[in-house]
Biopython code that builds the backbone (N, CA, C, O; Angstrom):
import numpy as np
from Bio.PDB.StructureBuilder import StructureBuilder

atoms = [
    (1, "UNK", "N", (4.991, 0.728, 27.949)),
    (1, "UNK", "CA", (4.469, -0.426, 27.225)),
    (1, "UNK", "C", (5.051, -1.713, 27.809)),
    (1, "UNK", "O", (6.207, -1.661, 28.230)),
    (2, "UNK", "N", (4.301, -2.985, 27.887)),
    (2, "UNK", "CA", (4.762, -3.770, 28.678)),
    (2, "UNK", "C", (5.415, -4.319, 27.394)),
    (2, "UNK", "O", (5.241, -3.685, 26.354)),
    (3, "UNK", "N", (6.239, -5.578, 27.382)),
    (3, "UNK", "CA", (7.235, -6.236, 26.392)),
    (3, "UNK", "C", (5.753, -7.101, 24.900)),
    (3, "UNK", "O", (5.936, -7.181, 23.685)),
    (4, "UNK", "N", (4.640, -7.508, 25.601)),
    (4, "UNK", "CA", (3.839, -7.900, 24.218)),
    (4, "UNK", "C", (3.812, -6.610, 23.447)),
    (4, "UNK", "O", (3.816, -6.611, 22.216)),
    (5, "UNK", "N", (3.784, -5.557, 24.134)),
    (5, "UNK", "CA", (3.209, -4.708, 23.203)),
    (5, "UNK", "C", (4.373, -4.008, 22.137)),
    (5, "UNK", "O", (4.315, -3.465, 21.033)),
    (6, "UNK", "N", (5.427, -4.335, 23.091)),
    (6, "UNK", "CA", (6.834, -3.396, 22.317)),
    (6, "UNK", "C", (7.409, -4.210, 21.388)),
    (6, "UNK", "O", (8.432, -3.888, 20.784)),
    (7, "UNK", "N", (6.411, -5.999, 21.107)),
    (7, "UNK", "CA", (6.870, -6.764, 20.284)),
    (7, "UNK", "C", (6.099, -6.220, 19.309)),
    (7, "UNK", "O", (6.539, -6.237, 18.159)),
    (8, "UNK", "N", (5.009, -5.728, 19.541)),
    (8, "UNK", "CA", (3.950, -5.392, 18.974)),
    (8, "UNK", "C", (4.239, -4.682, 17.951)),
    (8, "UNK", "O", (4.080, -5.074, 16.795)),
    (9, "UNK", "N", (4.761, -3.400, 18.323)),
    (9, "UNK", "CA", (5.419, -2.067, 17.840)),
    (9, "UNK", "C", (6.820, -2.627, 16.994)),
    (9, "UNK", "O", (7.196, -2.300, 15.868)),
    (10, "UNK", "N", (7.313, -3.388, 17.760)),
    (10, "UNK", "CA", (8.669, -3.729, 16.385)),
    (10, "UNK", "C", (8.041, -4.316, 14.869)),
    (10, "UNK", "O", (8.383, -3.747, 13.833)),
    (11, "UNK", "N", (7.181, -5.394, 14.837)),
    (11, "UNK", "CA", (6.831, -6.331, 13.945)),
    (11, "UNK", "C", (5.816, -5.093, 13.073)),
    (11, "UNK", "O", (5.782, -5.078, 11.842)),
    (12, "UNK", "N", (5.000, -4.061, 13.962)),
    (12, "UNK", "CA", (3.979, -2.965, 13.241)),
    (12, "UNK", "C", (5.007, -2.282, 12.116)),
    (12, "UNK", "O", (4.898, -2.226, 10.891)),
    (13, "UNK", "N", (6.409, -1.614, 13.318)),
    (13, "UNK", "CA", (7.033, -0.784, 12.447)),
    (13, "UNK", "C", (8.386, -1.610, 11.015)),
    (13, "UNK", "O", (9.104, -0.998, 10.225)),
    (14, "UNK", "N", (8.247, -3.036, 11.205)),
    (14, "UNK", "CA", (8.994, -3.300, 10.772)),
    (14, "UNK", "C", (8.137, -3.603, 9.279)),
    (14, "UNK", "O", (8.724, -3.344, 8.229)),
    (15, "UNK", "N", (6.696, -4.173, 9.239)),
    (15, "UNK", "CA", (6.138, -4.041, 8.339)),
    (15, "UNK", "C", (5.638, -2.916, 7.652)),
    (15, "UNK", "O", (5.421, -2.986, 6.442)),
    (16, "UNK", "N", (5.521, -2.326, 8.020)),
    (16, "UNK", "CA", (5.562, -0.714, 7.714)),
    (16, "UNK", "C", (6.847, -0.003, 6.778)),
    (16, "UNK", "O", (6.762, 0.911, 5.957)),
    (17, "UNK", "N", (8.058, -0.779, 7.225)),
    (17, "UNK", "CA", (9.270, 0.256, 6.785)),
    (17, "UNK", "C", (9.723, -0.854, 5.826)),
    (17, "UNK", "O", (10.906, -0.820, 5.487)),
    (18, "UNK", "N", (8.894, -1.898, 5.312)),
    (18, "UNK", "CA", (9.263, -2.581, 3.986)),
    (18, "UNK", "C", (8.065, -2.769, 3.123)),
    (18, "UNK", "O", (8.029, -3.770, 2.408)),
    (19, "UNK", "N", (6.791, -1.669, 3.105)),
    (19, "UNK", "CA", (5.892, -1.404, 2.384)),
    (19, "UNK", "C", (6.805, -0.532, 1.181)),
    (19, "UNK", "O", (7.557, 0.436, 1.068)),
    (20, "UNK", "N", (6.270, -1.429, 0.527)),
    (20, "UNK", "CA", (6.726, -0.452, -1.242)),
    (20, "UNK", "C", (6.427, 0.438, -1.177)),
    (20, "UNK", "O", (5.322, 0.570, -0.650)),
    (21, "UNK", "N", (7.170, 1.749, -1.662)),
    (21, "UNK", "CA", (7.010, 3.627, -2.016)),
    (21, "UNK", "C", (5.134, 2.961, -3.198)),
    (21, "UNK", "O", (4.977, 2.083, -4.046)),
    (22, "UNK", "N", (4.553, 3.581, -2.811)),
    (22, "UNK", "CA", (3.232, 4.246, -3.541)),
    (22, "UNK", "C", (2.319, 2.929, -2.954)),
    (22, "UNK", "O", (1.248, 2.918, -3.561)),
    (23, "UNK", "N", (2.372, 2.229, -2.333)),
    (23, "UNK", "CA", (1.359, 1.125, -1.515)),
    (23, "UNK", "C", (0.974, 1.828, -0.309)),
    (23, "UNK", "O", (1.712, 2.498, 0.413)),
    (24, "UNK", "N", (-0.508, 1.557, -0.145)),
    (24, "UNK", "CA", (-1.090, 1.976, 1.436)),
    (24, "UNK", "C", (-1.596, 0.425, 1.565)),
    (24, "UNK", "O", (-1.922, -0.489, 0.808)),
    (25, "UNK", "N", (-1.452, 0.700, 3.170)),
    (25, "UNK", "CA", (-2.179, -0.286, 4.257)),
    (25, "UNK", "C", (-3.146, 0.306, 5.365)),
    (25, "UNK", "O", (-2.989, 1.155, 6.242)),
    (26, "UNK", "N", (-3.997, -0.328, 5.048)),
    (26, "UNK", "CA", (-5.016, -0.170, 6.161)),
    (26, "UNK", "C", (-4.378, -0.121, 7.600)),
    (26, "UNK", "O", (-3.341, -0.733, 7.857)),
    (27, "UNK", "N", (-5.246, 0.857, 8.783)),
    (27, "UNK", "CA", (-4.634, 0.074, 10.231)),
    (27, "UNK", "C", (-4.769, -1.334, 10.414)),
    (27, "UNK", "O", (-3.836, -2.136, 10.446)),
    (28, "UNK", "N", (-6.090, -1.611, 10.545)),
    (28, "UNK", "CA", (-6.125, -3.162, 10.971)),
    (28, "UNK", "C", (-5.307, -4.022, 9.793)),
    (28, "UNK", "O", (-4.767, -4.813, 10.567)),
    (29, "UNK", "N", (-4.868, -4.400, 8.580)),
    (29, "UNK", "CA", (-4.365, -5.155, 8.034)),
    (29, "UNK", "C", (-2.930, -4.637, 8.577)),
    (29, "UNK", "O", (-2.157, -5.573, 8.781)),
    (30, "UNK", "N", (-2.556, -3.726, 8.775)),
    (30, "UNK", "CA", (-1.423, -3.800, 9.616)),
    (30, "UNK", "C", (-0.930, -4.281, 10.415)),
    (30, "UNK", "O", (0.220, -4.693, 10.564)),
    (31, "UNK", "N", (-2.110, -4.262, 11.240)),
    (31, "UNK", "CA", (-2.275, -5.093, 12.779)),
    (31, "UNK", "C", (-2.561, -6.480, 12.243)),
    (31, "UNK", "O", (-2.126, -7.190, 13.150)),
    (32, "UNK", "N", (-2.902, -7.058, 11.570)),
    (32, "UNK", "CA", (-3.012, -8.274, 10.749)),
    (32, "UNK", "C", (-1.703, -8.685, 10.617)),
    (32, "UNK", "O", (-1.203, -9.680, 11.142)),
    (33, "UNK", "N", (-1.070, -7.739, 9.768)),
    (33, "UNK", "CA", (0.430, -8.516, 9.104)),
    (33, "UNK", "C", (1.450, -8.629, 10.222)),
    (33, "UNK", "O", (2.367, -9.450, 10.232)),
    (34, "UNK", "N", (1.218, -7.778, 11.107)),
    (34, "UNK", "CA", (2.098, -7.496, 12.686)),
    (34, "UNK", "C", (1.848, -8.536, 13.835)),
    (34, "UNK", "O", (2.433, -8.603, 14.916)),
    (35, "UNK", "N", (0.694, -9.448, 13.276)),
    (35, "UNK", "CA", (0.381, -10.213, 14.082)),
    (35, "UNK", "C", (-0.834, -10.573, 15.056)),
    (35, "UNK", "O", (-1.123, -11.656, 15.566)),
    (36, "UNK", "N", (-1.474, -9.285, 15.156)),
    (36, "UNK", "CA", (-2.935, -9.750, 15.709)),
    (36, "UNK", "C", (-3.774, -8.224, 15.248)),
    (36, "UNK", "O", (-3.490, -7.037, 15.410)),
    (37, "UNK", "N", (-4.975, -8.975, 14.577)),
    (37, "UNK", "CA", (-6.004, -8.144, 13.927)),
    (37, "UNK", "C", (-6.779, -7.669, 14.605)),
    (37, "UNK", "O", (-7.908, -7.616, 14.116)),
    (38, "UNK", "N", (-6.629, -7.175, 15.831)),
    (38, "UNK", "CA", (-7.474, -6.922, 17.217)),
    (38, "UNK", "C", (-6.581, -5.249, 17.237)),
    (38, "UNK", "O", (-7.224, -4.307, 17.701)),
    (39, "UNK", "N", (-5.519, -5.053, 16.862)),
    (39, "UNK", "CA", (-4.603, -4.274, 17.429)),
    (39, "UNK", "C", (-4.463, -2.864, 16.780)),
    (39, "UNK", "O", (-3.515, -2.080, 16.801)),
    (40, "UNK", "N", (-5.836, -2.765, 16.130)),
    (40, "UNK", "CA", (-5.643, -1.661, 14.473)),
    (40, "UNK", "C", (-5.531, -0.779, 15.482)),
    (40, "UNK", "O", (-4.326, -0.696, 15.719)),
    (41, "UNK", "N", (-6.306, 0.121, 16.407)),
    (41, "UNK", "CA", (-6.112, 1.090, 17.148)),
    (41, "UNK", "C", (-4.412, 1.418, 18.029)),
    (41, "UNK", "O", (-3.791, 2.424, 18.373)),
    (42, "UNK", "N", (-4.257, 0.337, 18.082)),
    (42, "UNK", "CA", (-2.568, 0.566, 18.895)),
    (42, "UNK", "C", (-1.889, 0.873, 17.906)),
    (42, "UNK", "O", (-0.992, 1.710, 18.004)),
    (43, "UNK", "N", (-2.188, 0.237, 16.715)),
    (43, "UNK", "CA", (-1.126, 0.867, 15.536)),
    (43, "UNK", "C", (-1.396, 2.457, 15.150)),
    (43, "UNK", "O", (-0.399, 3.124, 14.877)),
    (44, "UNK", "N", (-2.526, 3.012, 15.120)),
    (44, "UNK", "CA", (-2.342, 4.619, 15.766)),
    (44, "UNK", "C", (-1.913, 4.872, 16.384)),
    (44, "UNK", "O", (-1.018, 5.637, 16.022)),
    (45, "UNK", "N", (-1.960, 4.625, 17.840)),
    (45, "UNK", "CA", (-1.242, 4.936, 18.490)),
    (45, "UNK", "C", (0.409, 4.990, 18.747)),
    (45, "UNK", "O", (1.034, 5.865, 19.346)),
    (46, "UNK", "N", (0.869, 3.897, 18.167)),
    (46, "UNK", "CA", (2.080, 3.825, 17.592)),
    (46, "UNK", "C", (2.897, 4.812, 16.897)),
    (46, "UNK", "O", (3.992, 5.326, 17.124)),
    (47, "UNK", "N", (1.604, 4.961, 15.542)),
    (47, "UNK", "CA", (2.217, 5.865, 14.332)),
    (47, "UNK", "C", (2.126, 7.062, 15.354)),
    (47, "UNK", "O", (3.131, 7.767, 15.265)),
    (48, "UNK", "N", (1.283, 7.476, 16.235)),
    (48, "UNK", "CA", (1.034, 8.755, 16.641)),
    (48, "UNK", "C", (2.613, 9.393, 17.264)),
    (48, "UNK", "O", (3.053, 10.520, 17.041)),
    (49, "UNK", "N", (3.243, 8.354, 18.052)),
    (49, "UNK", "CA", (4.134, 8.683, 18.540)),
    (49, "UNK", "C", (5.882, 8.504, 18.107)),
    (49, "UNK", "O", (6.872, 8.614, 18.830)),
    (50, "UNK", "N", (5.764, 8.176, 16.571)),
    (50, "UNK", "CA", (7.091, 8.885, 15.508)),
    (50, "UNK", "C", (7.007, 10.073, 15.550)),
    (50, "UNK", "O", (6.122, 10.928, 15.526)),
    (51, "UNK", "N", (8.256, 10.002, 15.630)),
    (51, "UNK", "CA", (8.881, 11.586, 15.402)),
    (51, "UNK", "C", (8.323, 11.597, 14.135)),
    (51, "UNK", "O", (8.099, 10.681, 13.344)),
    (52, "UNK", "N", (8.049, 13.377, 14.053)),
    (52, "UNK", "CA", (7.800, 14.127, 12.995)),
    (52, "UNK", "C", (9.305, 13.613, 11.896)),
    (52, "UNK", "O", (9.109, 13.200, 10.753)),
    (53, "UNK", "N", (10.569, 13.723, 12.425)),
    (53, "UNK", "CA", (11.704, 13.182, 11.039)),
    (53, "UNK", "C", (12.092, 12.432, 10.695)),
    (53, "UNK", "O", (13.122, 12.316, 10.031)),
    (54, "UNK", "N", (10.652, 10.938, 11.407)),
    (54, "UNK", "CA", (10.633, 9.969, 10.682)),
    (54, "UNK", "C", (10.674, 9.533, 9.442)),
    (54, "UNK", "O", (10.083, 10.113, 8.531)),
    (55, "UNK", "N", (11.679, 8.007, 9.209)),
    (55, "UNK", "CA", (11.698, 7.916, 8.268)),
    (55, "UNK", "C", (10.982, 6.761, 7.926)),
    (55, "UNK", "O", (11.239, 6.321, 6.805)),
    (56, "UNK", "N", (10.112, 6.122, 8.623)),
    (56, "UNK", "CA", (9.332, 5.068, 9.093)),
    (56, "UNK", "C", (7.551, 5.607, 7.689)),
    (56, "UNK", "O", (6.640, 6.350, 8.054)),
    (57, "UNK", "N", (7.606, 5.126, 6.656)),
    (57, "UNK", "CA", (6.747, 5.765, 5.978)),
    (57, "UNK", "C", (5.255, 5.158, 6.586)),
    (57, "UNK", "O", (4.626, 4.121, 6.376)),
    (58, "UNK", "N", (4.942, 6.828, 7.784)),
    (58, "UNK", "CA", (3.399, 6.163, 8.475)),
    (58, "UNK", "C", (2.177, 6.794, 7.722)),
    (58, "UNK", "O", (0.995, 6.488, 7.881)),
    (59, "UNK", "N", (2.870, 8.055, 6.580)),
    (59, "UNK", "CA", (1.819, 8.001, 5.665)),
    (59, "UNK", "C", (1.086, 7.289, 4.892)),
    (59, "UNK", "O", (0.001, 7.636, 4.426)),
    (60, "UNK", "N", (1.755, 6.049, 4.681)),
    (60, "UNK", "CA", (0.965, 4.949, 3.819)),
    (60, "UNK", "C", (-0.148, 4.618, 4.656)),
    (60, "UNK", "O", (-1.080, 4.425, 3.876)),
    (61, "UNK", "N", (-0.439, 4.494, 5.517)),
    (61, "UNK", "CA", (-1.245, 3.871, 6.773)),
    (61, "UNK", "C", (-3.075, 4.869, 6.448)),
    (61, "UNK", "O", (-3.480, 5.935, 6.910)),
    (62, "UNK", "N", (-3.526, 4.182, 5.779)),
    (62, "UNK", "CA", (-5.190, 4.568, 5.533)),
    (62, "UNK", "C", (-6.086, 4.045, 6.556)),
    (62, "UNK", "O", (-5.710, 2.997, 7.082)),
    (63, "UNK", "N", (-6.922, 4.423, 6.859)),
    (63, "UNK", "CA", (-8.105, 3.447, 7.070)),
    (63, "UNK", "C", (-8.889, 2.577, 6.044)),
    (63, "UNK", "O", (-8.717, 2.572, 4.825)),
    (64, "UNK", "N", (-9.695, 1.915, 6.693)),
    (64, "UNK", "CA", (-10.124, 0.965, 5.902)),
    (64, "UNK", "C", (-11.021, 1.098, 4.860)),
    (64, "UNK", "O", (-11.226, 0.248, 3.993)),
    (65, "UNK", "N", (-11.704, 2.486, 4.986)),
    (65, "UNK", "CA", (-12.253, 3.069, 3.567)),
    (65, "UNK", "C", (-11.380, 3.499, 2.837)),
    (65, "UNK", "O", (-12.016, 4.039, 1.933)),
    (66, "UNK", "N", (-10.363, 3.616, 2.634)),
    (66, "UNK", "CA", (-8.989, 4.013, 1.657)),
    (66, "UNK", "C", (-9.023, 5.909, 2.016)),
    (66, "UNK", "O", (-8.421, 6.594, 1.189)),
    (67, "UNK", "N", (-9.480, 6.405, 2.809)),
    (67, "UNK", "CA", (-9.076, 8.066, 3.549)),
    (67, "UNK", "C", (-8.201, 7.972, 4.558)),
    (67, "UNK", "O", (-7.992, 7.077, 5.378)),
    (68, "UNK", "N", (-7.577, 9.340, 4.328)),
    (68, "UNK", "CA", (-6.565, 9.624, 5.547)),
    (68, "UNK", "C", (-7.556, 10.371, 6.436)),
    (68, "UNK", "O", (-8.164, 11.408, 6.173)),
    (69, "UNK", "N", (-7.579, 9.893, 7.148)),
    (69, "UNK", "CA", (-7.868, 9.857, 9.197)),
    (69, "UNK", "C", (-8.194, 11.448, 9.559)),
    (69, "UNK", "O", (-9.187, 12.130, 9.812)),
    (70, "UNK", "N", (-6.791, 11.622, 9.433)),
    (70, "UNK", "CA", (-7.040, 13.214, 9.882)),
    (70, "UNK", "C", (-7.666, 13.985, 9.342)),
    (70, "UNK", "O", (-7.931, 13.919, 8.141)),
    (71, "UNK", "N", (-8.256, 15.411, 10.561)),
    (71, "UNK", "CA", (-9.360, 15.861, 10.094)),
    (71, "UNK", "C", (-8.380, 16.657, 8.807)),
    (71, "UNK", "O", (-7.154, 16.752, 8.761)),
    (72, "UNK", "N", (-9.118, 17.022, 8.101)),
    (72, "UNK", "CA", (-8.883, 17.831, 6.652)),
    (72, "UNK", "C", (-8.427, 18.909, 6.810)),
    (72, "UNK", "O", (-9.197, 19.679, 7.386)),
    (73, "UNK", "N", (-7.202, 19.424, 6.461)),
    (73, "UNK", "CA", (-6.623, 20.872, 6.345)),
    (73, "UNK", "C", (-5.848, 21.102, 8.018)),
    (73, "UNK", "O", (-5.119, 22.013, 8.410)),
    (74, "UNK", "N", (-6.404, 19.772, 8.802)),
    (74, "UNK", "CA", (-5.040, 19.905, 9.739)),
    (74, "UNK", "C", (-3.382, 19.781, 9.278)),
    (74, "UNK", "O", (-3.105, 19.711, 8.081)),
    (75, "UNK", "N", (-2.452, 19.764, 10.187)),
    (75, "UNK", "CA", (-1.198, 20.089, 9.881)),
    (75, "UNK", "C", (-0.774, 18.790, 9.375)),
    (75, "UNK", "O", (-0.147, 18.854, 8.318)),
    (76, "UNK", "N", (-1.005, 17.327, 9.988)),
    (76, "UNK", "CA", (-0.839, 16.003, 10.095)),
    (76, "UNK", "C", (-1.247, 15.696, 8.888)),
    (76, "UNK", "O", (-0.594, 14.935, 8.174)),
    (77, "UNK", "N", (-2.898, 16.501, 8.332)),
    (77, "UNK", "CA", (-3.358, 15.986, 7.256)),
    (77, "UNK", "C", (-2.721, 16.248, 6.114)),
    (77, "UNK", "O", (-2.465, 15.329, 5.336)),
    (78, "UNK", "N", (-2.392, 17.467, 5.862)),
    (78, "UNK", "CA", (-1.773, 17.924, 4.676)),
    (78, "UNK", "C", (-0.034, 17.641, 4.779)),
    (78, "UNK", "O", (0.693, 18.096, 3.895)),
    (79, "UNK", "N", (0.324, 17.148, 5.503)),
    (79, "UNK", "CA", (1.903, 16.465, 5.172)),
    (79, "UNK", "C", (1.287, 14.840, 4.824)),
    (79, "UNK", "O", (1.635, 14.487, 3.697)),
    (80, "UNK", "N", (0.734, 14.152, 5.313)),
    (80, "UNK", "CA", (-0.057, 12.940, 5.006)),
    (80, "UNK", "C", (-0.097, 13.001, 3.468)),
    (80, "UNK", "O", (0.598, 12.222, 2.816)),
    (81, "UNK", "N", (-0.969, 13.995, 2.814)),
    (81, "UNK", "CA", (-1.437, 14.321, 1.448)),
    (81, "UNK", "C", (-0.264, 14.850, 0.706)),
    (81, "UNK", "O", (-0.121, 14.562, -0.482)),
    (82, "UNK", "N", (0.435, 15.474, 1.223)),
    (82, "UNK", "CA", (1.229, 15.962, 0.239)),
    (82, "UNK", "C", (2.317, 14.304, -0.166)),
    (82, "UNK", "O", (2.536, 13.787, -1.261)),
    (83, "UNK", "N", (2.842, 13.827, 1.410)),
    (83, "UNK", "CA", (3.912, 12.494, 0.630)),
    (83, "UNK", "C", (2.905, 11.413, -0.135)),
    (83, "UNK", "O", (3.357, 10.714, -1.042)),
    (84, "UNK", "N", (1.621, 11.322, 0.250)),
    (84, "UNK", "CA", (1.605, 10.718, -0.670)),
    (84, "UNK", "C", (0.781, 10.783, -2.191)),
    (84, "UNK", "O", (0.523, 9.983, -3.090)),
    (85, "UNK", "N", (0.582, 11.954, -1.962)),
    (85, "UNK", "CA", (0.931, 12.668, -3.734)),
    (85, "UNK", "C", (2.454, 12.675, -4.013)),
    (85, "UNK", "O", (2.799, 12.830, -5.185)),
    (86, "UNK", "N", (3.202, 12.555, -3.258)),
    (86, "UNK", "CA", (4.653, 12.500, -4.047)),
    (86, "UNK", "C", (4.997, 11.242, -4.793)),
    (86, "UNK", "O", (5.828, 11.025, -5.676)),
    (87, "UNK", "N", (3.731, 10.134, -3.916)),
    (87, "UNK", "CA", (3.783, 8.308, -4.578)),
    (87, "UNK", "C", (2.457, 8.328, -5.684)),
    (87, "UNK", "O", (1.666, 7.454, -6.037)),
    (88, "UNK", "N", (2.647, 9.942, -6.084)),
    (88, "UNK", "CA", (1.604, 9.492, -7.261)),
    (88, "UNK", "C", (-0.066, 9.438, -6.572)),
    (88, "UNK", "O", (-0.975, 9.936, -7.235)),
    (89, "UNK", "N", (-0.292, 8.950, -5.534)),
    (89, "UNK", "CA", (-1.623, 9.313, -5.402)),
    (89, "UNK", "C", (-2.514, 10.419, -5.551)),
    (89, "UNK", "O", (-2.125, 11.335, -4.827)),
    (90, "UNK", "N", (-3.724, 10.771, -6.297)),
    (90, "UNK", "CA", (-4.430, 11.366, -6.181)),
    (90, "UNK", "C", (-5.730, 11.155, -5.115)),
    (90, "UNK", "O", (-6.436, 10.147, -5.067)),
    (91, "UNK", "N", (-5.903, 12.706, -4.035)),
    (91, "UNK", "CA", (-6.735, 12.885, -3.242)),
    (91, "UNK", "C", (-7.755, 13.660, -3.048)),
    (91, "UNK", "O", (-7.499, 14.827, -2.750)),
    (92, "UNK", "N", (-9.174, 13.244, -3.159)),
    (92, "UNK", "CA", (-9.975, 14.259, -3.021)),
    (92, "UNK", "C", (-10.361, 14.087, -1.781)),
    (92, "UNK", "O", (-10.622, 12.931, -1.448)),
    (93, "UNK", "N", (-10.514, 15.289, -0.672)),
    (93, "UNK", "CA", (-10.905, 15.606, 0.551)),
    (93, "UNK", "C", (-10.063, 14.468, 0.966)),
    (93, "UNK", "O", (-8.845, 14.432, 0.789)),
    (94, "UNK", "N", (-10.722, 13.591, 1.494)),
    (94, "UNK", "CA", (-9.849, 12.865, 2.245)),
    (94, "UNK", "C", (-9.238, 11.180, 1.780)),
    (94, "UNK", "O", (-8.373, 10.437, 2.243)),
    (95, "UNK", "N", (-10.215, 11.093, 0.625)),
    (95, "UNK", "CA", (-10.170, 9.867, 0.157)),
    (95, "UNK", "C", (-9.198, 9.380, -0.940)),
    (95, "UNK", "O", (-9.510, 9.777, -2.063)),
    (96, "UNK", "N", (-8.226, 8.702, -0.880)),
    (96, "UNK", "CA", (-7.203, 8.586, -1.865)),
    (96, "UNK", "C", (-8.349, 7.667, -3.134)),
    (96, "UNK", "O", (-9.173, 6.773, -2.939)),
    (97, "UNK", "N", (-7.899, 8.418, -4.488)),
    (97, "UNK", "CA", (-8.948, 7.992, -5.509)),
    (97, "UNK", "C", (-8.054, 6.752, -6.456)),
    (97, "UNK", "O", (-8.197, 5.548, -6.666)),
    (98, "UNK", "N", (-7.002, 7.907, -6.899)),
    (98, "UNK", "CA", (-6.575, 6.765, -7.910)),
    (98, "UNK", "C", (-4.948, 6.417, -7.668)),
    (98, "UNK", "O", (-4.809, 6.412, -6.445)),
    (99, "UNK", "N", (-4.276, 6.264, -8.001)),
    (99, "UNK", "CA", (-2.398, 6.086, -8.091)),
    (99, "UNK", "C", (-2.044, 6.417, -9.526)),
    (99, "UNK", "O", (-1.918, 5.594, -10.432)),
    (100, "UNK", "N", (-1.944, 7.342, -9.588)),
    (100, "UNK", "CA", (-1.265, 7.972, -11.108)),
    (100, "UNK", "C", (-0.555, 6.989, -11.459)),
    (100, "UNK", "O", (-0.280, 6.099, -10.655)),
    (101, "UNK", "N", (-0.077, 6.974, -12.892)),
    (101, "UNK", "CA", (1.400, 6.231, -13.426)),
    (101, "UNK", "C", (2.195, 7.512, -13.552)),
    (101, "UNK", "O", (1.872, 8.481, -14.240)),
    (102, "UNK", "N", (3.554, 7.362, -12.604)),
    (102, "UNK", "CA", (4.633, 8.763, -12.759)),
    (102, "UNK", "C", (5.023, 8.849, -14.023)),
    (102, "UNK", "O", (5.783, 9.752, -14.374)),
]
sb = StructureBuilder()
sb.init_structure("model")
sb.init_model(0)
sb.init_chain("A")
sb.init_seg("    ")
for serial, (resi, resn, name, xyz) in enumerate(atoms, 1):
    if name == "N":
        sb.init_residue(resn, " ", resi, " ")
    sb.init_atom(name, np.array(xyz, "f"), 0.0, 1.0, " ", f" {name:<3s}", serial, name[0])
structure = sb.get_structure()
């Protein structure tokens, strides 16, 4: 990554790791709050490449219809679904519906 982009990746992951427990963000408003709204796809790419014992919460990270990305009943998908049913969200197939009150 050349140095714009690894500014890129600090400001992505730094907004990211001060998202409130049970809040999702879209990619592109990510790439919004990180600094340029052009960049929603690099911020996949980004999240793609945390470690699995991250503590960087990249489950919050929806698309812009409010579903998680991954295909359904993959490995990615169902750790995705499970943390964030742990923030109280309820999910059908892929689409986060409501945010419980715990």
């Amino acid at each position: 990554m050349n140095q714009v982009t690894e500014d890129f990746k600090d400001r992505v992951l730094f907004v990211l790791a001060h998202l409130p427990s049970g809040s999702v963000i879209s990619y592109g408003e990510l790439a919004k709050q990180a600094g340029n709204p052009r960049y929603a796809r690099l911020v996949g790419q980004i999240l793609k490449q945390l470690p699995i014992a991250t503590t960087i919460p990249w489950h919050r990270v929806v698309n812009s219809k409010h579903r998680i990305s991954f295909n359904e009943g993959s490995d990615a998908y169902l750790r995705q679904k499970a943390l964030l049913e742990q923030e109280h969200w309820t999910i059908i197939g892929q689409k986060l519906i409501q945010k419980e009150t715990p």
